[in-house]
Backbone as CSV, one residue per row, in Angstrom:
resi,resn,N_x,N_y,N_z,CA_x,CA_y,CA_z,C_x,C_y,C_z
1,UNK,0.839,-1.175,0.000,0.000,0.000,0.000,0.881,1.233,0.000
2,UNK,0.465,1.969,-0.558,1.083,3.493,-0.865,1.186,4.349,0.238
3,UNK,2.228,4.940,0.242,3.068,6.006,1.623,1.356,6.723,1.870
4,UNK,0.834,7.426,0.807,-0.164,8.418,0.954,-1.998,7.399,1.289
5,UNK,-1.358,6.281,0.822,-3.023,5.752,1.441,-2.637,5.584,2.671
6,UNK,-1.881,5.086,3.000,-1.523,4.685,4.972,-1.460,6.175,5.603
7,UNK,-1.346,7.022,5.016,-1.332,8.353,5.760,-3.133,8.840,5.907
8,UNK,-3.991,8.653,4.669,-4.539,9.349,4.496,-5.939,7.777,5.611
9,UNK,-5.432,7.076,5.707,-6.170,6.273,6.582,-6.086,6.963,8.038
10,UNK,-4.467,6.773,7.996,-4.663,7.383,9.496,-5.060,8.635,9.814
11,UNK,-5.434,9.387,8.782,-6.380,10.741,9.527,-8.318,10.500,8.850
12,UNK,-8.155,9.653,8.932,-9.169,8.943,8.667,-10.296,9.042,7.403
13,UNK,-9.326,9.251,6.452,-10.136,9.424,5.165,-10.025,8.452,3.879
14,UNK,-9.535,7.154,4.483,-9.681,6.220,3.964,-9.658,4.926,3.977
15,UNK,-9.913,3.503,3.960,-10.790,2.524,4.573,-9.008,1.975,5.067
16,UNK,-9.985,1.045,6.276,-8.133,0.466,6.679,-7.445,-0.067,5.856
17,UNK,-5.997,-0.036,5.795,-5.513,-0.740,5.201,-5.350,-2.794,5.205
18,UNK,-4.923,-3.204,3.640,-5.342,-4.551,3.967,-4.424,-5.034,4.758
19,UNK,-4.088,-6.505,5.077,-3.280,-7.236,6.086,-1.816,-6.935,5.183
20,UNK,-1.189,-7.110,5.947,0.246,-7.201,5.803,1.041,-5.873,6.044
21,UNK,-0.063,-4.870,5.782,0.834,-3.328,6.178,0.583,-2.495,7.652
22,UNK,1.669,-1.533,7.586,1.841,-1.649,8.997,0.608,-0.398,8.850
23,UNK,0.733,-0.038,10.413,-0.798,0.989,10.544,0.132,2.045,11.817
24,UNK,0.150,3.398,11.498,0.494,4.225,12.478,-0.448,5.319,12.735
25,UNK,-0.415,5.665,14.392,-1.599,5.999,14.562,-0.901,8.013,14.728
26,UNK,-1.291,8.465,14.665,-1.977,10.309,14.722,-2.565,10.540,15.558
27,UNK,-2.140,11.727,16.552,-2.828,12.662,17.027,-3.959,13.337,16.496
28,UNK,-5.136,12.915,17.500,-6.148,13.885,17.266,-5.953,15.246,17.097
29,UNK,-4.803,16.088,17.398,-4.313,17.170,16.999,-3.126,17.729,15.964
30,UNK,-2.604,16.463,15.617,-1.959,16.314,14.300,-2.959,16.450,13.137
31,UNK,-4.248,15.740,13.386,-5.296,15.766,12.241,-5.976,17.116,12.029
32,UNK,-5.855,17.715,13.301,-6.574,18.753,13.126,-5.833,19.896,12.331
33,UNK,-4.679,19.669,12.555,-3.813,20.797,12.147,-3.595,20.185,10.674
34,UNK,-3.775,19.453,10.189,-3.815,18.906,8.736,-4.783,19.829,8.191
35,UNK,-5.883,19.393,8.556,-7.294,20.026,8.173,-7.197,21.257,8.202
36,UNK,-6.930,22.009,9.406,-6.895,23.327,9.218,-6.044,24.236,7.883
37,UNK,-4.970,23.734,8.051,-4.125,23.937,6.874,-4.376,23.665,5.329
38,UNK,-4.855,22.670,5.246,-5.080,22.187,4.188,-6.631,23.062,3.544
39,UNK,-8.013,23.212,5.006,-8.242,24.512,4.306,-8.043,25.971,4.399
40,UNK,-6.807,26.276,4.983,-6.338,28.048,4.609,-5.535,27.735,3.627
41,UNK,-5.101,26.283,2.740,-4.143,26.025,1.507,-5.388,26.140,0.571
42,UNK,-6.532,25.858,0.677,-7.690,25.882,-0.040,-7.951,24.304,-1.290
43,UNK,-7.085,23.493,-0.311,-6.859,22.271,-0.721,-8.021,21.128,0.041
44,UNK,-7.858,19.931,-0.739,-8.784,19.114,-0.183,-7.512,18.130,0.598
45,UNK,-8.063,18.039,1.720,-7.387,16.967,2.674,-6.790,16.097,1.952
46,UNK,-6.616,15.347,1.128,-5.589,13.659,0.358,-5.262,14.256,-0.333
47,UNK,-5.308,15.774,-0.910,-4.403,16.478,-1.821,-3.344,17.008,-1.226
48,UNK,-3.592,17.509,-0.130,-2.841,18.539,0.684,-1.764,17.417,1.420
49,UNK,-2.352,15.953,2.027,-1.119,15.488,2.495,-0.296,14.815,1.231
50,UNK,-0.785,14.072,0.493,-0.295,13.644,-0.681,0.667,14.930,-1.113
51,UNK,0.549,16.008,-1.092,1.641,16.571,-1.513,2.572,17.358,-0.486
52,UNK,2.047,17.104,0.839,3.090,17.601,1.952,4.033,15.982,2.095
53,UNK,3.015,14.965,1.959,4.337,13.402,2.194,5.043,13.673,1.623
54,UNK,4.821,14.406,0.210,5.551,13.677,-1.230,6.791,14.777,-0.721
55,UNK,6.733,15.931,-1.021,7.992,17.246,-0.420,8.457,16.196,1.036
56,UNK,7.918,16.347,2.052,8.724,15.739,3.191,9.641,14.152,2.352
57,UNK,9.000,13.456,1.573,10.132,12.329,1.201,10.890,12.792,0.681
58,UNK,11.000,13.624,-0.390,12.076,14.391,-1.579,12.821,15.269,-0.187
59,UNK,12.241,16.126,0.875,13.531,16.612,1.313,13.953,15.509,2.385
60,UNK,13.541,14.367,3.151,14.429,13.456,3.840,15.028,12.705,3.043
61,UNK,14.542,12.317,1.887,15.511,11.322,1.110,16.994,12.415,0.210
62,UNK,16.188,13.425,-0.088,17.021,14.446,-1.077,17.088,13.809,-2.403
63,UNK,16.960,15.252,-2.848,17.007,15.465,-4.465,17.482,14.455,-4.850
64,UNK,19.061,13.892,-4.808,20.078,13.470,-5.363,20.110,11.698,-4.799
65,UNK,18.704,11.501,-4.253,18.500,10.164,-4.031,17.888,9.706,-4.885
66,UNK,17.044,10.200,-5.921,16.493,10.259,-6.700,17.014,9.889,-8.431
67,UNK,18.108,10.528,-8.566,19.393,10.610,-9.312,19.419,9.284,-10.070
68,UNK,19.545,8.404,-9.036,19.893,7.045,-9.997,18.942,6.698,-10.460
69,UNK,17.401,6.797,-9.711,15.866,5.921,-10.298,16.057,6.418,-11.658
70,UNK,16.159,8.224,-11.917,15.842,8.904,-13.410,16.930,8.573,-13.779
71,UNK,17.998,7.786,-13.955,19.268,7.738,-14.602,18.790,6.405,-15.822
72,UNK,18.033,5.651,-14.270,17.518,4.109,-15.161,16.258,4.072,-15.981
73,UNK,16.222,5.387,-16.050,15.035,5.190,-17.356,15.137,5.291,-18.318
74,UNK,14.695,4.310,-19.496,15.252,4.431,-20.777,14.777,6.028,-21.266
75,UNK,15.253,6.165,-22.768,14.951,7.351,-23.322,13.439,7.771,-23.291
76,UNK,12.702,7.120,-24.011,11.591,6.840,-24.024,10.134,6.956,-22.278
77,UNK,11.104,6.331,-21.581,10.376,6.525,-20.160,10.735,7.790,-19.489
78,UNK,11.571,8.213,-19.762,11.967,9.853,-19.373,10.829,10.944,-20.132
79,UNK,11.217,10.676,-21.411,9.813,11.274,-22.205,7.967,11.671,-21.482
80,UNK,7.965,9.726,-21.681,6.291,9.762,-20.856,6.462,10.187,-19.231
81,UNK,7.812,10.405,-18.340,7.842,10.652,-17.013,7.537,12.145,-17.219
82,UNK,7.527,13.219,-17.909,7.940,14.333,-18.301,6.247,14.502,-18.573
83,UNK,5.465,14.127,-19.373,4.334,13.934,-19.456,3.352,13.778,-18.238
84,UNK,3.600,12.661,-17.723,2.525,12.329,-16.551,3.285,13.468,-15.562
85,UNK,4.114,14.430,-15.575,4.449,15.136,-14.364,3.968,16.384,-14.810
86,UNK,3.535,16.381,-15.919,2.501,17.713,-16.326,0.647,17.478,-16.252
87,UNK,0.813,16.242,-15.619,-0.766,15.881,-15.561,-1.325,15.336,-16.154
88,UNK,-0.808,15.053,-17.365,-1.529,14.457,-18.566,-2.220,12.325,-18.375
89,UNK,-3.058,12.195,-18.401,-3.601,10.807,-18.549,-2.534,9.917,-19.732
90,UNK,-2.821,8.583,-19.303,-1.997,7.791,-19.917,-2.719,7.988,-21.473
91,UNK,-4.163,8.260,-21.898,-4.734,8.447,-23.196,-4.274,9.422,-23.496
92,UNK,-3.823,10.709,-22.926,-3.542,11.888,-23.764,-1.972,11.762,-24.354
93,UNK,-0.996,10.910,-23.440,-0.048,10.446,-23.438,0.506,9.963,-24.846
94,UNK,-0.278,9.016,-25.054,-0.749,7.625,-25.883,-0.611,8.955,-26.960
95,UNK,-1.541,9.512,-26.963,-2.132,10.338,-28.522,-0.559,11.633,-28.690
96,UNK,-0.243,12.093,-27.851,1.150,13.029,-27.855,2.261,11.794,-28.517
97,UNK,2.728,10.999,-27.964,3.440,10.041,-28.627,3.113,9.393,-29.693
98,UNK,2.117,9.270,-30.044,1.538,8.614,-31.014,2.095,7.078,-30.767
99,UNK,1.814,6.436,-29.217,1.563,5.053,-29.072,0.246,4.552,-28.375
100,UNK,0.061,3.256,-28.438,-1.008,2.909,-27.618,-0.799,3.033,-26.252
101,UNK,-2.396,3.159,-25.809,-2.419,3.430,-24.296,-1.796,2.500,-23.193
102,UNK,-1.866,1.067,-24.145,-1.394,-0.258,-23.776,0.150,0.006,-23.591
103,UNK,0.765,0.717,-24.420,2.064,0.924,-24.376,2.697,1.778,-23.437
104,UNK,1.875,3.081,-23.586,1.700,4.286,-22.077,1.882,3.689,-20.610
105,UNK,0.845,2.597,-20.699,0.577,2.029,-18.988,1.462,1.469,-19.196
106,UNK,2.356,0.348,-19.786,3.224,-0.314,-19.472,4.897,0.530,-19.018
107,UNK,5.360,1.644,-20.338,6.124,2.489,-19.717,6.046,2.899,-18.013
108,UNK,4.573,3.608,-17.610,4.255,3.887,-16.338,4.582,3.464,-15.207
109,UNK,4.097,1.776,-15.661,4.209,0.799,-14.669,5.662,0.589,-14.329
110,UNK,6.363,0.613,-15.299,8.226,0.781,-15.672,8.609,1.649,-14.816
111,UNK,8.085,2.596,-14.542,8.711,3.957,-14.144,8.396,4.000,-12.822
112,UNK,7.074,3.583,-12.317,6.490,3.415,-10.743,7.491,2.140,-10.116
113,UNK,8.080,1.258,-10.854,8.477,0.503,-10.396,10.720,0.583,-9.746
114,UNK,10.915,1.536,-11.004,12.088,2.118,-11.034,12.487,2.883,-9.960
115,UNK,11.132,3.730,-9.881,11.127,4.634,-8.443,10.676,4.239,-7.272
116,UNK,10.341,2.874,-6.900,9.868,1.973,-6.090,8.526,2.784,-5.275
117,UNK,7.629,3.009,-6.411,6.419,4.018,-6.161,4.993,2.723,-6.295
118,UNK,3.944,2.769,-5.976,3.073,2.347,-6.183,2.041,2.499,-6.909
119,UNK,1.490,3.839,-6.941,0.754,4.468,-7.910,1.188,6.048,-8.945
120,UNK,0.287,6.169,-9.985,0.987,7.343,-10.669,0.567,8.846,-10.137
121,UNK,0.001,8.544,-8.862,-0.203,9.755,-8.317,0.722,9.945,-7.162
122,UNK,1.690,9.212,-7.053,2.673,9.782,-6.334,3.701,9.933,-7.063
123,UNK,4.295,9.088,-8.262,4.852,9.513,-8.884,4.376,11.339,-9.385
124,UNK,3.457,11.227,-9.856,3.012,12.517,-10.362,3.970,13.179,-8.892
125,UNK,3.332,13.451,-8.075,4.042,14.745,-7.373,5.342,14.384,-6.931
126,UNK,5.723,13.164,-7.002,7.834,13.122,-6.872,8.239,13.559,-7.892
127,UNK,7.360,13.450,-8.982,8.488,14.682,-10.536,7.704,15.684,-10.456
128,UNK,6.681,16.099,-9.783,6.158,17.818,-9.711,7.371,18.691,-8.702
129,UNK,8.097,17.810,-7.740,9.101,18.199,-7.004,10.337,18.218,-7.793
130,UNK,10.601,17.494,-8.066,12.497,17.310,-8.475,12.367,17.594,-9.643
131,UNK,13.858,18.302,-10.534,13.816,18.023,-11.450,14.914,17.426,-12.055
132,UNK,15.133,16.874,-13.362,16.294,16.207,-13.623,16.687,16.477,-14.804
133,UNK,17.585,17.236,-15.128,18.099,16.658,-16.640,18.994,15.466,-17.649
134,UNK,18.680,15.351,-18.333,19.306,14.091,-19.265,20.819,14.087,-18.995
């Protein structure tokens, strides 16, 4: 399970997690101060931590931990990483490259896996943070 679903459980906005992962628990005043923040950020709560985890991992791990995942991506997966970090769906993807969508998700899956990420919405905000050149 993903850094941001185990977070966003424990302030209770999403169902428990399944067996095998661990579960940490939050202050009733840790949550609150989420919430509060998140609306004077004018953000919705799993947006707002999803992108405070994602900055807190990029600055405990640092930039330059990062370095080798984008080193190991072929040419091609750097491309579609560059893409999905502008927002774009794996179909709009697909149609900018002019490949199938079949081909899109599989790059993706390449790239979530490189960065030892789970879904493309955390990827999305670990390349909305860092950047890398070739």
């Amino acid at each position: 399970m993903s850094i941001w679903r185990r977070l966003l459980h424990l302030i209770g906005k999403r169902p428990k997690p399944t067996a095998g992962h661990r579960i940490y628990q939050v202050t009733e005043n840790l949550q609150a101060v989420v919430s509060s923040v998140a609306q004077r950020e004018g953000l919705p709560e799993d947006q707002f931590v999803a992108d405070l985890v994602a900055a807190g991992l990029v600055q405990h791990l640092g930039i330059a931990d990062f370095a080798p995942n984008w080193k190991s991506l072929s040419k091609r997966e750097k491309q579609v990483a560059r893409l999905v970090r502008r927002g774009m769906t794996n179909r709009q993807i697909a149609g900018e490259l002019a490949l199938s969508t079949e081909t899109i998700n599989t790059h993706v899956q390449n790239i979530m896996r490189k960065f030892g990420l789970n879904d493309k919405a955390e990827l999305r905000h670990i390349l909305a943070l860092i950047s890398f050149a070739d």
